[in-house]
N, C-alpha and C positions, 0 to 999 in steps of 0.2 A: 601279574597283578600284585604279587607279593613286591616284586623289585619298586611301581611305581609308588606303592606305600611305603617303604622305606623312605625311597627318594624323597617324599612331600615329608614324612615325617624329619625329615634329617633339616629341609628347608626350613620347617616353622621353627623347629630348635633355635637353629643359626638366627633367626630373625627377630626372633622373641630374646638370643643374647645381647644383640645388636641394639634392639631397644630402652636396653637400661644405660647405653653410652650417649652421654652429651660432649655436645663441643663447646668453647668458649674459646674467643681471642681478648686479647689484654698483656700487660706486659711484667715481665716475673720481677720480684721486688724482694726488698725481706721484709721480717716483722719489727725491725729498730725505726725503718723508713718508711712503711709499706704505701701508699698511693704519694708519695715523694716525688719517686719515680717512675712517671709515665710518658715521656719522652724517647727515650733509645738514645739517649747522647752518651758520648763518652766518658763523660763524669755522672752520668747515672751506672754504666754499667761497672766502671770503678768502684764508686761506693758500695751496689749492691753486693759483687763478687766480694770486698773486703768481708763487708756485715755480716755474711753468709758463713766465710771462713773464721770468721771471728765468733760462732754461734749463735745468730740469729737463723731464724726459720724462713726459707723460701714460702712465698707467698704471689700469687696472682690477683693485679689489680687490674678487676675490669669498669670500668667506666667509675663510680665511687665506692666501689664494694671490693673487699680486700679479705681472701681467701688463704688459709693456711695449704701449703700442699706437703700432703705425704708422703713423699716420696723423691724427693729434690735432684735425687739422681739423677729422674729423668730430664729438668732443664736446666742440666747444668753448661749444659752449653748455649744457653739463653740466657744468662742473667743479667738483670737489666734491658732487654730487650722484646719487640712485641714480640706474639707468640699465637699461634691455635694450638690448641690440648685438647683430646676429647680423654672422658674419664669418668669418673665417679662421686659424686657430692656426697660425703654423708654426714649430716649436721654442719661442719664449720670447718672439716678439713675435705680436702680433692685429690684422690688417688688416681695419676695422670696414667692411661696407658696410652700415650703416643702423644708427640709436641714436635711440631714444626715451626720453618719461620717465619709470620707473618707482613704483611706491608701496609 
């Protein structure tokens, strides 16, 4: 009895962390350019990767809304490019824990 109560307790934990992650696809841009580029072309993902390296802030632009992300590490190997991320909103910046590459 004691083992299945564990068990379900351990379930809603995990389930209840799971819940405060959202997903969003859009494509990673900076804050010089930001909804500039939403394309994936080669002169998008140019410029952004310059901007980026140059000091501008990665940023996710989904449809017309343009999101600071904290944490750019994580799509650094998307830049300029679409993207899913699931993560964390809080206020105006998005702390990504995971980014894949979208189509």
């Amino acid at each position: 009895m004691k083992k299945n109560l564990l068990v379900l307790i351990c379930a809603l934990a995990l389930s209840a962390s799971m819940a405060f992650a959202d997903s969003w696809t859009g494509y990673v841009s900076d804050s010089k350019c930001g909804a500039k580029h939403n394309k994936g072309t080669a002169a998008d993902i140019n410029c952004v990767t310059g901007c980026i390296k140059g000091g501008a802030d990665a940023v996710l632009v989904v449809g017309d809304k343009v999101v600071t992300i904290a944490n750019k590490e994580k799509v650094s190997d998307f830049y300029g490019k679409k993207v899913t991320v699931t993560g964390k909103l809080d206020g105006d910046k998005l702390t990504i824990d995971s980014a894949k590459a979208a189509e």
